[in-house]
C-alpha positions in Angstrom: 123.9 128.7 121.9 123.7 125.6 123.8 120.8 123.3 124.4 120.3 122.6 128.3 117.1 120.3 128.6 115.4 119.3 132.3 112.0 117.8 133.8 109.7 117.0 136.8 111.4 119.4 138.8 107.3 119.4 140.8 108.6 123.0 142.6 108.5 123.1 145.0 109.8 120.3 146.0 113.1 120.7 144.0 112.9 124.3 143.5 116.2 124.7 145.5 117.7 122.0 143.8 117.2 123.1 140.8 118.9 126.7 142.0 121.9 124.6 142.6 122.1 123.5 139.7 122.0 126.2 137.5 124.4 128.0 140.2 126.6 125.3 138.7 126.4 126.0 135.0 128.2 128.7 133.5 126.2 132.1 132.5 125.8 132.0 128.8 123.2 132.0 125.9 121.1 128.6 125.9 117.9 127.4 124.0 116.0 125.4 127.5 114.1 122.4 126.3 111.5 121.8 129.3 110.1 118.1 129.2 107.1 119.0 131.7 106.1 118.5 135.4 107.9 121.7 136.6 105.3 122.0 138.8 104.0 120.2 141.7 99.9 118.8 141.4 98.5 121.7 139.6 100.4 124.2 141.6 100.7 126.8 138.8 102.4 130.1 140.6 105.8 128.1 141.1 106.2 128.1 137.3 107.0 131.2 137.5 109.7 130.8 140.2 110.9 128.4 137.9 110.9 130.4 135.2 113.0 133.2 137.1 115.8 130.1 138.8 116.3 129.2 134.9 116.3 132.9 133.8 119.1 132.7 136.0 121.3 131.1 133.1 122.1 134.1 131.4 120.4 134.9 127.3 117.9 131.9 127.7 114.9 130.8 125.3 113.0 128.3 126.8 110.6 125.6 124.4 108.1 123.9 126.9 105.3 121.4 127.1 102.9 120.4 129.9 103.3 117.4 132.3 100.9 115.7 133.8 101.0 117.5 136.8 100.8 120.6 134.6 96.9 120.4 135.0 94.6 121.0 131.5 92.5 123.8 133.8 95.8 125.7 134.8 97.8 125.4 131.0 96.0 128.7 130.0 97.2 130.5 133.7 100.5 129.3 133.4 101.2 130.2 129.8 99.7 133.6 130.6 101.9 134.2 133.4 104.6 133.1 132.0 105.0 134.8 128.3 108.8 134.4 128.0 108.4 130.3 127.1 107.3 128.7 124.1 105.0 126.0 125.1 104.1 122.9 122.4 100.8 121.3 123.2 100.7 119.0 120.0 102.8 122.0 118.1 105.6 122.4 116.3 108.1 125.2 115.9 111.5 126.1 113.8 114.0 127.8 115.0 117.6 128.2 113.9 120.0 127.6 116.7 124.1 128.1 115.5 123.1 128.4 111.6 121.0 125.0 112.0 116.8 124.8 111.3 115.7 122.9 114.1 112.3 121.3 114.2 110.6 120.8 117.2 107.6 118.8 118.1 106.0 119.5 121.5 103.6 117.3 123.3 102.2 115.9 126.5 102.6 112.3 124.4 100.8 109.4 125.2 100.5 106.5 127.6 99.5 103.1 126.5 97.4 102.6 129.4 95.9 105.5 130.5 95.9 105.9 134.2 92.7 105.0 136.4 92.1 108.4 137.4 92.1 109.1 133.8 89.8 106.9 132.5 87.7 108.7 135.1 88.2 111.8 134.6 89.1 112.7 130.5 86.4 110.9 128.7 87.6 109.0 125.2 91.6 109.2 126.9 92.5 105.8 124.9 91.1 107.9 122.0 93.1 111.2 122.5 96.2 109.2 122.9 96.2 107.1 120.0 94.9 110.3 117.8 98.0 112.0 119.5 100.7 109.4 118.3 99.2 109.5 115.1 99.4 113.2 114.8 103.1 113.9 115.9 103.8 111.3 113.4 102.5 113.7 110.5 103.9 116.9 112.2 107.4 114.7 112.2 107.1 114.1 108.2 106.3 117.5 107.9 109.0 119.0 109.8 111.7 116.3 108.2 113.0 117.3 105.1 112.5 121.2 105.9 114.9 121.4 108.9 118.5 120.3 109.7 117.6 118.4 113.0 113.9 117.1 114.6 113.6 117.0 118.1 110.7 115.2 119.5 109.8 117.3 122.9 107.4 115.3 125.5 106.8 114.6 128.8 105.3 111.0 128.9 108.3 108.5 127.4 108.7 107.1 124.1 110.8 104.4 124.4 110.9 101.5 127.1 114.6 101.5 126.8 114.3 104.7 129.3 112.5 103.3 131.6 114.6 100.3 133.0 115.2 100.6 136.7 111.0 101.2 136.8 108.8 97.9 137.7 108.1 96.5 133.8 104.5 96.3 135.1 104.2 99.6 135.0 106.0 101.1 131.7 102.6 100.9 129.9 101.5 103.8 132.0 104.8 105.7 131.6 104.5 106.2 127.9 104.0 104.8 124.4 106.1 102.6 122.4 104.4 103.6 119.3 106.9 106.4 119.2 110.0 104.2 118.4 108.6 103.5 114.8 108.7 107.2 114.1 112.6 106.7 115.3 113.1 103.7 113.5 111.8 105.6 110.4 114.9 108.2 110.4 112.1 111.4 111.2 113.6 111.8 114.7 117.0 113.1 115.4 117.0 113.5 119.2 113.7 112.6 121.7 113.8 114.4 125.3 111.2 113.5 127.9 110.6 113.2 131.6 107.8 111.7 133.5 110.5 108.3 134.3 112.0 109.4 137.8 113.7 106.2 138.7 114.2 105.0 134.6 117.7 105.1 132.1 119.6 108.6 131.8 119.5 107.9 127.7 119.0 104.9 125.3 119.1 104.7 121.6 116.3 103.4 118.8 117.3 103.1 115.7 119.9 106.6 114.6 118.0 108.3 117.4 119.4 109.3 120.8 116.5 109.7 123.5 117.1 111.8 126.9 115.5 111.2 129.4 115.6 114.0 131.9 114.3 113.8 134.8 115.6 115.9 137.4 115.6 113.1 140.2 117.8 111.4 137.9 120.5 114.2 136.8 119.9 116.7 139.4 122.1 118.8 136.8 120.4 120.9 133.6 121.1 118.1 130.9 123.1 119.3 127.9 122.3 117.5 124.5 124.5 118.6 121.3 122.2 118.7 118.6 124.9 118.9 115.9 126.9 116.4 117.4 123.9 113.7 116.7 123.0 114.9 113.7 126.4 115.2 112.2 126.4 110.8 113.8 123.7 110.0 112.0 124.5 111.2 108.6 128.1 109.6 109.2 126.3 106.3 110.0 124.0 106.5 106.8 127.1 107.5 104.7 128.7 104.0 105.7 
């Protein structure tokens, strides 16, 4: 089984694109990490054209979590319309992909300055996201010495180093640093998120290889090895 991953696809505006990519990927069996924004300003019934372009792929299993665009008043109509994903909203899940335990953690995340329409809008948001870093954190120590490889699954970044190429003035609304100490720590093997459409393909913090994969940057399904990184980092700690 191989892991594709892909974000902010906002169908429909690259609904076709995303057809074309998955035209190019061989037919196969594939565990789909989706990093959020699949859909377009709330616009819930193209998830489930999305869901049918990625279906597309052959034997697929598809782990999920909501972008911002994934709207809190549709989450419930898109998860009912669309039973064959797994979506994470602050969750964790194991599942064993080629003999491996893999431990996922699935979020939203968190900005470190919360948008002005947000403050507006989703009273105590500073609150909710500093509660939120503080709570993957646990599910990470939880997950850590009962699985072979974490992933941490989220939309907003967790890294700066992903988001060079974006205006430095604005990476505090693009996510939360406060995730690189649980990298630094050793608790993540592998972070995928989205959200950063004109940031870095990948960057490295600490043992930790972070994706981000936007589909405006890719325009491709993005394959991550999981073994292949875990397998590095126990090398590197051997040394």
């Amino acid at each position: 089984m191989k892991v594709l991953a892909v974000s902010d696809v906002h169908a429909p505006v690259w609904l076709k694109d995303l057809e074309n990519a998955v035209s190019r990927k061989q037919k196969g069996e594939y565990l789909i990490l989706i990093a959020g924004d699949m859909v377009d300003r709330g616009n819930y019934k193209q998830y489930r054209r999305v869901v049918d372009v990625l279906e597309g792929l052959g034997d697929v299993r598809m782990v999920a979590v909501f972008g911002n665009d994934e709207y809190d008043s549709v989450k419930d109509a898109i998860g009912e319309e669309n039973p064959e994903v797994t979506f994470l909203d602050d969750e964790s899940i194991v599942l064993e992909v080629e003999g491996w335990r893999v431990g996922i953690v699935g979020s939203r995340g968190s900005l470190e300055l919360p948008t002005t329409w947000q403050k507006r809008n989703i009273p105590g948001i500073e609150k909710i996201y500093s509660e939120r870093l503080r709570v993957i954190g646990e599910m990470l120590r939880e997950l850590r010495e009962k699985v072979d490889v974490t992933v941490l699954l989220t939309h907003y970044a967790t890294t700066t180093k992903t988001m060079k190429g974006e205006n430095p003035r604005a990476w505090r609304y693009l996510g939360h640093r406060g995730f690189e100490r649980y990298m630094k720590e050793g608790l993540v093997d592998v972070a995928v998120h989205g959200h950063v459409h004109n940031g870095s393909k990948t960057a490295r913090v600490g043992n930790t290889k972070v994706y981000n994969v936007a589909f405006p940057i890719w325009w491709e399904l993005v394959e991550i090895d999981l073994r292949s990184e875990r397998i590095s980092i126990e090398e590197f700690l051997s040394k």
